[in-house]
C-alpha positions in Angstrom: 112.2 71.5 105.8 113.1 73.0 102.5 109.2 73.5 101.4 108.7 75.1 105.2 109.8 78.6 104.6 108.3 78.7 100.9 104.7 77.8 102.3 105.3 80.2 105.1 105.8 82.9 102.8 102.5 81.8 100.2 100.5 82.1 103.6 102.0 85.3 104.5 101.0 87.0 101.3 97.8 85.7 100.7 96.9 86.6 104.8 98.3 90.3 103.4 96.1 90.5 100.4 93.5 89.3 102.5 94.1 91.5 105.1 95.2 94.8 103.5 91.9 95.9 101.7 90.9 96.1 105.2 93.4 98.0 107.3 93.2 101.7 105.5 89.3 101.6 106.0 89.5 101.3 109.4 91.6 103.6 110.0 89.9 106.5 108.2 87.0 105.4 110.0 88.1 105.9 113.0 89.5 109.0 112.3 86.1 110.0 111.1 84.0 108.5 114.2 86.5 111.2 116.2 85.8 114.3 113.6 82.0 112.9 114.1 82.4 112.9 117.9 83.6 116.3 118.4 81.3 118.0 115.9 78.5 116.5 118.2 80.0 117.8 121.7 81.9 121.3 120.4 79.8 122.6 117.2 76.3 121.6 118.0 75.9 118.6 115.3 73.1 116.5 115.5 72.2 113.2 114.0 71.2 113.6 110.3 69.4 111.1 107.8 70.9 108.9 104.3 67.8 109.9 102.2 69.2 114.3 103.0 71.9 112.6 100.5 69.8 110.9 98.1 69.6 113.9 95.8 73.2 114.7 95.2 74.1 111.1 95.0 71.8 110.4 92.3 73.5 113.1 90.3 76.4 109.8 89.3 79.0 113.0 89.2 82.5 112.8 91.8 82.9 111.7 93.9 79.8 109.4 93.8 80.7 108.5 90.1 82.0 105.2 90.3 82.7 101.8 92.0 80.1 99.5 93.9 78.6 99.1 97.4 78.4 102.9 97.7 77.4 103.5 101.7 76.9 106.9 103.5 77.7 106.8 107.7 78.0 109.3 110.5 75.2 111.5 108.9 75.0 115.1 110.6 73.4 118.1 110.6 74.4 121.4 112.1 74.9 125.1 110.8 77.3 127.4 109.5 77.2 131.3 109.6 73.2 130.6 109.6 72.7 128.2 106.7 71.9 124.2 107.3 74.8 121.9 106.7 74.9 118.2 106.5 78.1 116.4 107.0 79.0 112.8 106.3 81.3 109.8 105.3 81.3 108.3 101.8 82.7 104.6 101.0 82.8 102.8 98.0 84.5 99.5 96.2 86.5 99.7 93.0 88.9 97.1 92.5 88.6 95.4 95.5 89.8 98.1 97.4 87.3 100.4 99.6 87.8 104.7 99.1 86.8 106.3 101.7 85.5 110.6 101.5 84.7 113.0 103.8 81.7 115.0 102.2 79.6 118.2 103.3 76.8 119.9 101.7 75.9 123.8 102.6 71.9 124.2 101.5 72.3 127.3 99.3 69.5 130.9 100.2 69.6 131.1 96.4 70.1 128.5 93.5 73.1 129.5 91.7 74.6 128.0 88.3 76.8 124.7 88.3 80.6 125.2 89.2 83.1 122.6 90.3 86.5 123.8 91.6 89.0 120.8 92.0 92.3 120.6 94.1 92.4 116.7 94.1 91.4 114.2 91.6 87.7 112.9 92.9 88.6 109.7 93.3 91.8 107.0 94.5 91.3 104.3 92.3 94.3 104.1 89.9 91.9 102.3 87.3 88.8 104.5 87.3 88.6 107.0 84.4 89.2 110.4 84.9 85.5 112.1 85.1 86.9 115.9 83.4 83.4 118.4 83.1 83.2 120.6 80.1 83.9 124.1 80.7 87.5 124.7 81.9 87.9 128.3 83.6 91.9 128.4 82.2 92.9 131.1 84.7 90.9 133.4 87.6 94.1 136.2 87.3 95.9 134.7 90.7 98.7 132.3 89.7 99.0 131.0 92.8 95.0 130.1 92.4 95.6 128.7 89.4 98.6 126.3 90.1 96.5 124.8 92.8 92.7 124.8 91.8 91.0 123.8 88.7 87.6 125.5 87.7 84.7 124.5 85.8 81.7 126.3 84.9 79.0 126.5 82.2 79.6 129.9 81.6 82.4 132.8 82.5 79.6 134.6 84.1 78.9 131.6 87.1 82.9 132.5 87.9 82.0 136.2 88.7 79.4 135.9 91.8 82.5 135.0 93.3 83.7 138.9 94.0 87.5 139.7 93.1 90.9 139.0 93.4 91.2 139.1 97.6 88.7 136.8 97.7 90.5 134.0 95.2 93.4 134.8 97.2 91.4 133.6 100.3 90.9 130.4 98.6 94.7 129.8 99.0 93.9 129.3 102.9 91.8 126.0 102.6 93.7 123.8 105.1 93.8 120.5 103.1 93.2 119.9 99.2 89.7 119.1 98.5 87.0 119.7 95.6 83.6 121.3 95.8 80.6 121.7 93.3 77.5 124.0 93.0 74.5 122.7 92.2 70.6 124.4 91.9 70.6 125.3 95.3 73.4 123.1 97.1 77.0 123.4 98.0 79.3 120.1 98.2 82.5 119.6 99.5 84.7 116.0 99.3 87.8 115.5 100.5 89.5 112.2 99.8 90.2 110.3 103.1 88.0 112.4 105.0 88.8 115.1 107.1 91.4 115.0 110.5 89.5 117.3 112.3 85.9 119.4 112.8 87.9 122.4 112.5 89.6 121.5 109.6 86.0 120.5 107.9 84.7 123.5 108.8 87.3 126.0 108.5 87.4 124.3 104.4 83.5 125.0 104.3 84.1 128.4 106.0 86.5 129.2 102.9 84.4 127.9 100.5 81.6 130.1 101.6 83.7 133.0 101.8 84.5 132.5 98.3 80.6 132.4 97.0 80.3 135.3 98.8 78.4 133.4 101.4 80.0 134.9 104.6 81.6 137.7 105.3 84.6 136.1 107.2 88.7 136.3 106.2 89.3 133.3 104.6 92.5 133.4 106.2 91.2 133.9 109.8 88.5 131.6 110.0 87.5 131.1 113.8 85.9 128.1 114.9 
């Protein structure tokens, strides 16, 4: 009896390293199969394609940047205060583990220069390196902006489409922390564990928008 208990507990670990990988994957997934669901039955989504995300994938910047058995599900397509967007769920393997991402792309009227503003780190995987751009913004004249969002940019002058003061300010209203790049003519948006709702998605793209001067909405009263 006195080597029961100690095999009991070997077999209850290694069932829990086994199993553990496993149990945070599906649960974001099916929180994103119910974000899917109702931007198909309240917002007009439809089913989208994997090779709409072939371009910005390719790019190997965050939060597609690292790990292994890199998928894309729930591909959708709807629109946004007239411009396309395509919505998805990003997965990938570092360190045994699976990271899951919300992502959304807005297909830009205009290409406009590179900018990435950051209010998470891209990725969840304590051993992957920190991908940092070149071109650190230090401060956009809101403190409040500035304690919570990090900006790159090639140039000072990519920072300026984005109008003035009010409109950082609006920024402060994004529902959930998240990062977003520009690129040529394409806006993404990843959020680390997905989204918990449509409305949160697209009230966070909304804002976004707002913010490139894309929409003419409040940030702050975003009504979806």
């Amino acid at each position: 009896m006195r080597f029961v208990l100690p095999i009991a507990v070997v077999v209850c670990l290694a069932a829990l390293l086994v199993i553990a990988p496993h149990v945070e994957p599906r649960r974001l997934r099916a929180k994103a199969r119910r974000v899917t669901e109702d931007l198909r039955a309240k917002h007009g989504f439809r089913e989208g394609s994997k090779a709409s995300w072939s371009e910005a994938r390719a790019t190997d910047w965050p939060p597609f940047h690292y790990g292994k058995h890199q998928r894309i599900e729930g591909e959708l397509i709807g629109s946004l205060h007239g411009l396309p967007v395509r919505v998805a769920e990003y997965e990938t393997v570092s360190s045994g583990w699976r990271h899951h991402y919300g992502v959304a792309a807005v297909v830009l009227p205009r290409p406009v220069e590179w900018m990435e503003v950051r209010g998470e780190k891209p990725f969840s995987a304590a051993r992957v390196t920190e991908h940092v751009p070149d071109g650190r913004i230090p401060s956009l004249g809101v403190p409040e902006f500035d304690a919570v969002w990090a900006v790159y940019a090639d140039t000072p002058v990519a920072v300026l489409t984005i109008g003035g003061a009010a409109t950082v300010e609006a920024m402060l209203a994004v529902p959930t922390p998240l990062s977003w790049r520009t690129h040529n003519r394409e806006l993404l948006l990843w959020k680390r564990d997905g989204w918990t709702s449509a409305t949160q998605l697209l009230t966070s793209v909304s804002i976004v928008m707002n913010f490139l001067g894309l929409s003419s909405l409040d940030g702050a009263d975003v009504n979806l």
